[in-house]
NUDRENRO-647926 format. One record per residue (C-alpha): residue in three letters; y, x, z. Coordinates in pm, 1 decimal, decimal comma. Each point is the difference from the previous one (the first is absolute). Example, Ala and Ser with C-alpha at 12.3 -4.5 7.8 and 13.67 -1.06 7.14 Angstrom:
// residues 2
<pator=ALA; y=-450,0; x=1230,0; z=780,0>;
<pator=SER; y=344,0; x=137,0; z=-66,0>;
***
This chain:
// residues 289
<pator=UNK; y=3939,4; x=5717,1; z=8914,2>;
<pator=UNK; y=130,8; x=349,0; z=47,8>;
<pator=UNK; y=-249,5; x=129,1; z=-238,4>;
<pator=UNK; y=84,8; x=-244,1; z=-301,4>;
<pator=UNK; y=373,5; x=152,7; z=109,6>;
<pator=UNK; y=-72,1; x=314,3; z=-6,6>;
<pator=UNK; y=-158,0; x=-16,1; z=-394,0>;
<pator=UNK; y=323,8; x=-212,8; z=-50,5>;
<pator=UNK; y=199,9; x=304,1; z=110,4>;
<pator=UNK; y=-204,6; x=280,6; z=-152,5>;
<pator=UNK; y=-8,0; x=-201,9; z=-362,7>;
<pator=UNK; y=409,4; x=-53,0; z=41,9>;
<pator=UNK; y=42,0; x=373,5; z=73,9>;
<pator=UNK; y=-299,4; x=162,7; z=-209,0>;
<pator=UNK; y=-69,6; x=206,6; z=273,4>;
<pator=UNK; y=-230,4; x=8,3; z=317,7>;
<pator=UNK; y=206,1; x=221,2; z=123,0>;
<pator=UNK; y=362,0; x=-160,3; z=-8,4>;
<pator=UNK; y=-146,3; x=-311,7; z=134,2>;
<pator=UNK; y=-151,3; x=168,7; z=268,8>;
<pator=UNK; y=333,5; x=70,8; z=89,3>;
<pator=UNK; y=220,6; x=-276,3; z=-55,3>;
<pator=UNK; y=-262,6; x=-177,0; z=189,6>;
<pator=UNK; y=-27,3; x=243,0; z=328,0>;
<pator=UNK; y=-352,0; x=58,1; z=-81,6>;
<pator=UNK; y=-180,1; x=357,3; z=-61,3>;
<pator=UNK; y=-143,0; x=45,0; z=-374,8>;
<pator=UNK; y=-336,4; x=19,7; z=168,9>;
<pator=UNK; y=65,0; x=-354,5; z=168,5>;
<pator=UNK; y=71,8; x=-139,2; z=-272,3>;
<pator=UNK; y=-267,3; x=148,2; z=-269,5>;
<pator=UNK; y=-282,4; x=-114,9; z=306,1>;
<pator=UNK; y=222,2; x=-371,0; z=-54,4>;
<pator=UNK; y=-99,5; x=7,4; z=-357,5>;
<pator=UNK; y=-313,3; x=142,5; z=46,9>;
<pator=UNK; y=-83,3; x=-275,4; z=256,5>;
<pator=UNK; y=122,4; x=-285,7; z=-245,4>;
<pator=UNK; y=-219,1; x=161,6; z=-287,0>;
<pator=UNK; y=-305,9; x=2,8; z=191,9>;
<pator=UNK; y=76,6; x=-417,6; z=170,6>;
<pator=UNK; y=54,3; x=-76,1; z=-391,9>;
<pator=UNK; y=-280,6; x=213,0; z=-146,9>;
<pator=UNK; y=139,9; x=133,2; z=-254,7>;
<pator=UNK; y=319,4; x=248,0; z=-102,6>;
<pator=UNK; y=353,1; x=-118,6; z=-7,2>;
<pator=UNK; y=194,7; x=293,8; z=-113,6>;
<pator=UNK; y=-34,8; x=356,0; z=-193,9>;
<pator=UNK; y=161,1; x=269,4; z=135,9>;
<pator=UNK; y=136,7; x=278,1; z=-231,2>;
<pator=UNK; y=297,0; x=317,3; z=-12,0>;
<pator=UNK; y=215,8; x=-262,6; z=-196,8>;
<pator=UNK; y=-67,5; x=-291,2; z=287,5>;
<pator=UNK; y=-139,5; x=-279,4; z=84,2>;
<pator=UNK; y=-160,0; x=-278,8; z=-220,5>;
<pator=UNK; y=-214,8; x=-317,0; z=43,8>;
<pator=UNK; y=-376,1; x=-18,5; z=-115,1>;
<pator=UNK; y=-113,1; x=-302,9; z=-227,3>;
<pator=UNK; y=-145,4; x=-167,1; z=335,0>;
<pator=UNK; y=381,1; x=15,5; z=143,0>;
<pator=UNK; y=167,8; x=-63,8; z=-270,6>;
<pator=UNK; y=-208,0; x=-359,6; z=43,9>;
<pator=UNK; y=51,9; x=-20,0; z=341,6>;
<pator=UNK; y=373,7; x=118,9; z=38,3>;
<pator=UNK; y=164,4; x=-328,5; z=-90,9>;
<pator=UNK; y=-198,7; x=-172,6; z=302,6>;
<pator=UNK; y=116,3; x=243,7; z=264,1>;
<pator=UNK; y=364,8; x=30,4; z=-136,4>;
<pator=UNK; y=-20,5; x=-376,9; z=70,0>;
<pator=UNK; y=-184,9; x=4,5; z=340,4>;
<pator=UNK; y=292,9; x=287,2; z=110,3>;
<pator=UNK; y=279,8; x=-245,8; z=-95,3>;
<pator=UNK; y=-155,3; x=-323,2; z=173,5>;
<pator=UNK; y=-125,3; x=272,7; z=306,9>;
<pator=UNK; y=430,3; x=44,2; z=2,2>;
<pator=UNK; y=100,3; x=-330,4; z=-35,9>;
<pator=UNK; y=-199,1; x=-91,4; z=307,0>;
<pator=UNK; y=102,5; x=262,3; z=157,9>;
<pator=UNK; y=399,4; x=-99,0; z=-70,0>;
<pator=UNK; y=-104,3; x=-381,5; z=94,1>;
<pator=UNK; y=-156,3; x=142,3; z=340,0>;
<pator=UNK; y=365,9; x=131,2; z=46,9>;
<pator=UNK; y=189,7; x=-315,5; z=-94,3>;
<pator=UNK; y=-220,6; x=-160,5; z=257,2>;
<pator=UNK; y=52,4; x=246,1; z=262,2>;
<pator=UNK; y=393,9; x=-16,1; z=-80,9>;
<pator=UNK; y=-8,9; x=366,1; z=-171,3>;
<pator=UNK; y=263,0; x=90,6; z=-254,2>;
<pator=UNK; y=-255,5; x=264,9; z=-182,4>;
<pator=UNK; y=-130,7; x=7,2; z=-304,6>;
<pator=UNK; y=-33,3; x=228,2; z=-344,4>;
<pator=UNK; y=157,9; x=-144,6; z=-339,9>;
<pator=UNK; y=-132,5; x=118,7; z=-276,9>;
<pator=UNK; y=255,2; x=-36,6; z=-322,7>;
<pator=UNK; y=-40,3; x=64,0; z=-379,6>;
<pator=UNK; y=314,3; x=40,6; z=-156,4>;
<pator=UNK; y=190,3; x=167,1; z=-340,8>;
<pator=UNK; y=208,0; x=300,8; z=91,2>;
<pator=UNK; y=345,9; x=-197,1; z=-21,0>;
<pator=UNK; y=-95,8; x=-243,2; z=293,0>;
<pator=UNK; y=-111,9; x=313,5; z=165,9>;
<pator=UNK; y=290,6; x=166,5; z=-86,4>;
<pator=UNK; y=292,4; x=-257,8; z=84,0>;
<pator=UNK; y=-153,7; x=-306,2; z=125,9>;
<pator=UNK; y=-299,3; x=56,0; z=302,8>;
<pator=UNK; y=201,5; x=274,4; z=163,0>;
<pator=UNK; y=267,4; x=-229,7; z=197,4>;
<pator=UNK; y=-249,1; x=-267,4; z=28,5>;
<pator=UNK; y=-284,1; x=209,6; z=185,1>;
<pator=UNK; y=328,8; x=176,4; z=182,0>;
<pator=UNK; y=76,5; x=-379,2; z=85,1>;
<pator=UNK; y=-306,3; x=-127,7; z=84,5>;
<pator=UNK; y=-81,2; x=322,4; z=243,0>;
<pator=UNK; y=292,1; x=-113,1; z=171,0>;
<pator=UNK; y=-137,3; x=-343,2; z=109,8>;
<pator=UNK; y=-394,1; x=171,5; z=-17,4>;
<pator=UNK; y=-22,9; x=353,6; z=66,6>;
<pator=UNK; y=-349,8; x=22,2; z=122,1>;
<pator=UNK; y=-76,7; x=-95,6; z=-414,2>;
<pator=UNK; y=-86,1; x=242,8; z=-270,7>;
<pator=UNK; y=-6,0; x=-6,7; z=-378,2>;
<pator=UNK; y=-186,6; x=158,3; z=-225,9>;
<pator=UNK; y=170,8; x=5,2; z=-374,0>;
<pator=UNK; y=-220,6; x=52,3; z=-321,8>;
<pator=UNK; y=242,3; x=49,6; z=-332,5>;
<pator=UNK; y=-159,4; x=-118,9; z=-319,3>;
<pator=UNK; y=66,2; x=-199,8; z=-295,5>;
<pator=UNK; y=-88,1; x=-334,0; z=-20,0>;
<pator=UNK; y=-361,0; x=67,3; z=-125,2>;
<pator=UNK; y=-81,5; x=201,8; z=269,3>;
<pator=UNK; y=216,7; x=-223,8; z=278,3>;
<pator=UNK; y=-244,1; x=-329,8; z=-120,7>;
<pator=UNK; y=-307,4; x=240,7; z=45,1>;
<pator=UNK; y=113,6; x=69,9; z=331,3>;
<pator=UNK; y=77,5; x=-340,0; z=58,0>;
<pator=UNK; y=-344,1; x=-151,0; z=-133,1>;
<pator=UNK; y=-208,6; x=274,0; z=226,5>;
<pator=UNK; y=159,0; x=-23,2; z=293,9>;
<pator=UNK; y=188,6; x=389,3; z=31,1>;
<pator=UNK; y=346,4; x=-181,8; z=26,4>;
<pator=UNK; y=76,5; x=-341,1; z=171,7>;
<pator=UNK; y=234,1; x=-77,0; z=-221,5>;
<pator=UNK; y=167,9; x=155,7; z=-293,1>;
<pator=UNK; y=385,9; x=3,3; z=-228,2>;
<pator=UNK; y=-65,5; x=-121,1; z=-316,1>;
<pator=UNK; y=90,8; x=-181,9; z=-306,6>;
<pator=UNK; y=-202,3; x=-319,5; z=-15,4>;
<pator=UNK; y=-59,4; x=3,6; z=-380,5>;
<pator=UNK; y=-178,8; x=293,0; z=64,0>;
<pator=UNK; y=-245,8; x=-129,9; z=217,0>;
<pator=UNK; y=-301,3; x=-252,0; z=36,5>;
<pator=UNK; y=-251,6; x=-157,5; z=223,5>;
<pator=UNK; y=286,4; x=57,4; z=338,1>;
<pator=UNK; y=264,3; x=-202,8; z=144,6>;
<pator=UNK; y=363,4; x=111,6; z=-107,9>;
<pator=UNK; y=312,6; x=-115,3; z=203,2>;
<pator=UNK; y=304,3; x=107,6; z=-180,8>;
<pator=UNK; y=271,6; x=191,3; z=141,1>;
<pator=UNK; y=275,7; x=57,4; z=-279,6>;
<pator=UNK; y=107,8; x=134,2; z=-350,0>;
<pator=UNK; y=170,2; x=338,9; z=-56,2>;
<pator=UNK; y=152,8; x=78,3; z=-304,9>;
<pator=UNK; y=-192,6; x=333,2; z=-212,8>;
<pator=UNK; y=284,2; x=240,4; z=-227,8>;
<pator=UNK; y=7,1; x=223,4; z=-264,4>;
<pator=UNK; y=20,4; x=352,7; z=100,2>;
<pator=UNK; y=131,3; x=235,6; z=-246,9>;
<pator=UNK; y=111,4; x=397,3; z=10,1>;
<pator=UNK; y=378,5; x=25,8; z=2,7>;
<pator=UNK; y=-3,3; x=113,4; z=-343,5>;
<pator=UNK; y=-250,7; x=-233,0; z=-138,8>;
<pator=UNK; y=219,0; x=-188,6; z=-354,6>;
<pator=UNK; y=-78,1; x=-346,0; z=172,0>;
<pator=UNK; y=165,3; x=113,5; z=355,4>;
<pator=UNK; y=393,2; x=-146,3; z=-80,5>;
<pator=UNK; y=-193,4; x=-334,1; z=-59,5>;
<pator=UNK; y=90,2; x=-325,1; z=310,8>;
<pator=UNK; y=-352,9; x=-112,9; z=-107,0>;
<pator=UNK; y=-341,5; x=129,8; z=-180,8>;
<pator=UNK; y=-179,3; x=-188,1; z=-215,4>;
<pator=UNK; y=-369,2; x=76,3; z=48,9>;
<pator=UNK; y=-24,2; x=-24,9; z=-406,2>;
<pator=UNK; y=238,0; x=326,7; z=-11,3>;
<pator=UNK; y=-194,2; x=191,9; z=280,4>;
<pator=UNK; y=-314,8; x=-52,7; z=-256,9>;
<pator=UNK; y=42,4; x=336,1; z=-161,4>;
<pator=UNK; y=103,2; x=235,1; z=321,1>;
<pator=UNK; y=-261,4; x=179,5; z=165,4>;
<pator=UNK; y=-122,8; x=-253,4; z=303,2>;
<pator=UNK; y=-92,4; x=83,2; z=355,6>;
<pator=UNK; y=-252,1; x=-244,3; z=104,0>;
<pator=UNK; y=-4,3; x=-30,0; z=379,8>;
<pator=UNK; y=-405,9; x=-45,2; z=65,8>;
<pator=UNK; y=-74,1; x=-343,1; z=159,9>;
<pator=UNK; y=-313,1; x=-98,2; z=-17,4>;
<pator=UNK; y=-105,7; x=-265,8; z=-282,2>;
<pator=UNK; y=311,9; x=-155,1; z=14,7>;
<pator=UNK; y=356,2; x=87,4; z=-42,6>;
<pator=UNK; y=319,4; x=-173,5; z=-27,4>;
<pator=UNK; y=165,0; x=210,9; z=-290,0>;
<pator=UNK; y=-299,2; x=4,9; z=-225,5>;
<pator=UNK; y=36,5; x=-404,5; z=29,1>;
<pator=UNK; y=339,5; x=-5,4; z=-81,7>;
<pator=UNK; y=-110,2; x=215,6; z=-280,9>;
<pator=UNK; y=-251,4; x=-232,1; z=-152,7>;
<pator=UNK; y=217,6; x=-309,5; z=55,9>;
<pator=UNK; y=283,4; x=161,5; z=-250,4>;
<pator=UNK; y=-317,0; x=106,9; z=-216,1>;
<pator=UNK; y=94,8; x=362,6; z=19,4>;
<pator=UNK; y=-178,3; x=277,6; z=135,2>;
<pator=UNK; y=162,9; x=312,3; z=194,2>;
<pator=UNK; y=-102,5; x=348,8; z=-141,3>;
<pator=UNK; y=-207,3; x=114,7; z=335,1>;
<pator=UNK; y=21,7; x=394,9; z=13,0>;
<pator=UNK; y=-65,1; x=34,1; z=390,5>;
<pator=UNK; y=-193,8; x=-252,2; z=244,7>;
<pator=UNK; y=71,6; x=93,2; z=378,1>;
<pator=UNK; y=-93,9; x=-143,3; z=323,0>;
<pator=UNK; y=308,7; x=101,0; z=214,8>;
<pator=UNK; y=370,6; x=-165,7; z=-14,7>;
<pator=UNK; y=171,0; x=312,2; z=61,4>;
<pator=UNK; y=-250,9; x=236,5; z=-199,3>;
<pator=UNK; y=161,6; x=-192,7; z=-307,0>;
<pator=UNK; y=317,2; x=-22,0; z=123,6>;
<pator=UNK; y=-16,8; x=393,1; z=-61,5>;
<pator=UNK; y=-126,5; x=-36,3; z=-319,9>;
<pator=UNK; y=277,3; x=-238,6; z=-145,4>;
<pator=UNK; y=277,7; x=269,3; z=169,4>;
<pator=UNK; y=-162,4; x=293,8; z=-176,7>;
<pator=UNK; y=-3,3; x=-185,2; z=-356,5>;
<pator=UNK; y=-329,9; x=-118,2; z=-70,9>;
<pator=UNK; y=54,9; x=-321,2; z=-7,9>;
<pator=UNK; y=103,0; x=-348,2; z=90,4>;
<pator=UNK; y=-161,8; x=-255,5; z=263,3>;
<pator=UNK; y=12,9; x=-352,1; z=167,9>;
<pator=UNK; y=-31,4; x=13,3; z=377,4>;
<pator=UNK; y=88,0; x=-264,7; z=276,4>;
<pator=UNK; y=355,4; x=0,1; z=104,9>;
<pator=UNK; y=-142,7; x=33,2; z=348,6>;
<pator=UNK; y=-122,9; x=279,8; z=-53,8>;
<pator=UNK; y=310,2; x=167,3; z=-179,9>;
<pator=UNK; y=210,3; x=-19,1; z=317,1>;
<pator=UNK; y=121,1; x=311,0; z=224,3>;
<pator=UNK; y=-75,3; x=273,5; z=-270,0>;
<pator=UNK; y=123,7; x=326,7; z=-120,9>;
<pator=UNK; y=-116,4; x=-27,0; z=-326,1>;
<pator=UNK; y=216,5; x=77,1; z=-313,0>;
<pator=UNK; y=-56,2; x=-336,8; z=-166,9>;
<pator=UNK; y=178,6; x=-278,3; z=-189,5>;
<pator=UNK; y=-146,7; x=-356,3; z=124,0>;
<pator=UNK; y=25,3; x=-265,8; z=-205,4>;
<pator=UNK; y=-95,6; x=-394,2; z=-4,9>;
<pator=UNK; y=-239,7; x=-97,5; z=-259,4>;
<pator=UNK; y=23,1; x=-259,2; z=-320,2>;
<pator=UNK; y=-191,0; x=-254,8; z=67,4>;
<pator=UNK; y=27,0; x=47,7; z=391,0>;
<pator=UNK; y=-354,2; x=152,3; z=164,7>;
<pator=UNK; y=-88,7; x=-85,7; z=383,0>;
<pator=UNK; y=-294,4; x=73,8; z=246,9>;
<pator=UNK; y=-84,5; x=-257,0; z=233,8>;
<pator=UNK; y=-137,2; x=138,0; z=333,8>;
<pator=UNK; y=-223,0; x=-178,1; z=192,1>;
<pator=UNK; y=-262,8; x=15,0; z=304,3>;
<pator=UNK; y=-382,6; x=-33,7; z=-95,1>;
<pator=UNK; y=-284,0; x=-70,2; z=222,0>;
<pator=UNK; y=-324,0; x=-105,9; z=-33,3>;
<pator=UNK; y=41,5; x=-243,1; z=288,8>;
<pator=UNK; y=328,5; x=-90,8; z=243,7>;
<pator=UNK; y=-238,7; x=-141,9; z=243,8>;
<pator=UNK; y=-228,9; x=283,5; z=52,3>;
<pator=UNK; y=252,7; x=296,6; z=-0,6>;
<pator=UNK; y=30,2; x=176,2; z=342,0>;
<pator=UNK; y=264,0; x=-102,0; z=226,1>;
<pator=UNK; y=266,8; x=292,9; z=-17,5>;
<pator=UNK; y=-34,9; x=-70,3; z=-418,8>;
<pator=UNK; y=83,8; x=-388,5; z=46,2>;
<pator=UNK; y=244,9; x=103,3; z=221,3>;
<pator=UNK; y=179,9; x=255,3; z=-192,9>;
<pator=UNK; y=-50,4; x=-192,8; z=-368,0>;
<pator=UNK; y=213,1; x=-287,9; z=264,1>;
<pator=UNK; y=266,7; x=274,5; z=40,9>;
<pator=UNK; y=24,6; x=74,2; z=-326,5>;
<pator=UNK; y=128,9; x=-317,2; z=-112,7>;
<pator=UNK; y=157,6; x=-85,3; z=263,2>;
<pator=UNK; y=201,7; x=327,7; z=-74,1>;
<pator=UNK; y=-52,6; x=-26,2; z=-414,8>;
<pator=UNK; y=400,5; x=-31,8; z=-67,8>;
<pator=UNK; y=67,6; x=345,7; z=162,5>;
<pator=UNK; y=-244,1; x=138,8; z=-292,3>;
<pator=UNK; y=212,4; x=134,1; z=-277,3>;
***
């Protein structure tokens, strides 16, 4: 299996070289590794080139089998543990940058404390990338919005409220509420979420459209933008808490929440540290603000 891990590594990194390192191996063990894999499959698996690494046709086909055969190779592995009374084991988490941010950092701190010997591994994405990772097997599990998301099992963990942010200065800042009718004509900041997002649906539902200037993947990166002038946004209240930012906050008209949730493909086949931890999470869910 070490080969299939080492293309996992070398594909994650685009380099032969930085997986050579993170995984103690020489660049020359590792290019004979791929070599040797090549030559058992009989045919190339990756291109090498001064901008990186890429897969060939042939592994593009084949890549969705061995990402598969690594996690159940893992899971095993983790089960062998359980049986042998071992507290190791690798969770592998998709998640938005607020649960990142504010929510996974005292519950891995937590969960260390009862399991030290485990390690995570955090992917941050929006929800069409988290259900990607979800559907191929790169993340156990993921943080997302269930509406957002087919074909995988959802367990729901709780609403947050999303606000109105607006520059100190902006005409609408003196206002208690927003109405998302009056927002319709100020420059909007669209935080980048995949194919689904909770403003744009509060949008639609008041038939109104905001007037989308900038679309951004990053909380904070818009956060900047709304403090400099250029504009107005919606992000989760979650998400809005411990900053330094210059910014009026307001609650919108009609009211706009996210709910989070955990998706899997399947409870019953995730490896034992993720069942374990997902456990933890709920147990510990009313801690989450």
């Amino acid at each position: 299996m070490d080969r299939y891990a080492v293309l996992q590594k070398i594909l994650e990194l685009n380099s032969f070289t930085k997986a050579a390192a993170v995984l103690g191996y020489t660049q020359s063990a590792v290019s004979q590794m791929i070599a040797s894999l090549e030559d058992e499959l009989d045919f190339k698996l990756l291109y090498r080139s001064r901008t990186g690494v890429r897969l060939t046709e042939e592994g593009k086909s084949l890549y969705p089998f061995i990402e598969r055969m690594l996690l159940q190779y893992r899971a095993m592995k983790e089960r062998a543990n359980e049986i042998r009374g071992l507290d190791t084991g690798i969770i592998r988490i998709g998640a938005i940058s607020s649960i990142t941010v504010h929510w996974l950092p005292p519950l891995m701190k937590e969960f260390q404390d009862l399991y030290p010997n485990i390690q995570f591994v955090l992917h941050q994405g929006d929800y069409s990338s988290i259900h990607e990772w979800i559907k191929n097997g790169s993340v156990d599990f993921g943080f997302i919005n269930p509406e957002a998301v087919t074909g995988i099992e959802t367990r729901k963990i709780k609403e947050g409220a999303m606000s109105v942010i607006l520059p100190r200065d902006h005409p609408m800042a003196a206002n208690k509420r927003i109405k998302l009718a009056d927002l319709a004509d100020s420059p909007f900041i669209l935080l980048e979420e995949g194919h689904y997002s909770e403003p744009l649906e509060a949008f639609k539902s008041c038939n109104t459209r905001p007037n989308i200037k900038f679309t951004i993947h990053d909380d904070y990166a818009i956060m900047t933008m709304v403090e400099a002038g250029l504009g107005v946004s919606i992000l989760a209240d979650l998400v809005l808490q411990r900053t330094n930012y210059d910014l009026v906050m307001r609650p919108t008209d009609p009211p706009i929440s996210r709910t989070v949730a955990i998706g899997y493909k399947e409870k019953i086949n995730l490896p034992i540290a993720s069942k374990i931890f997902i456990d933890f999470l709920f147990e510990n869910k009313d801690k989450l603000d």
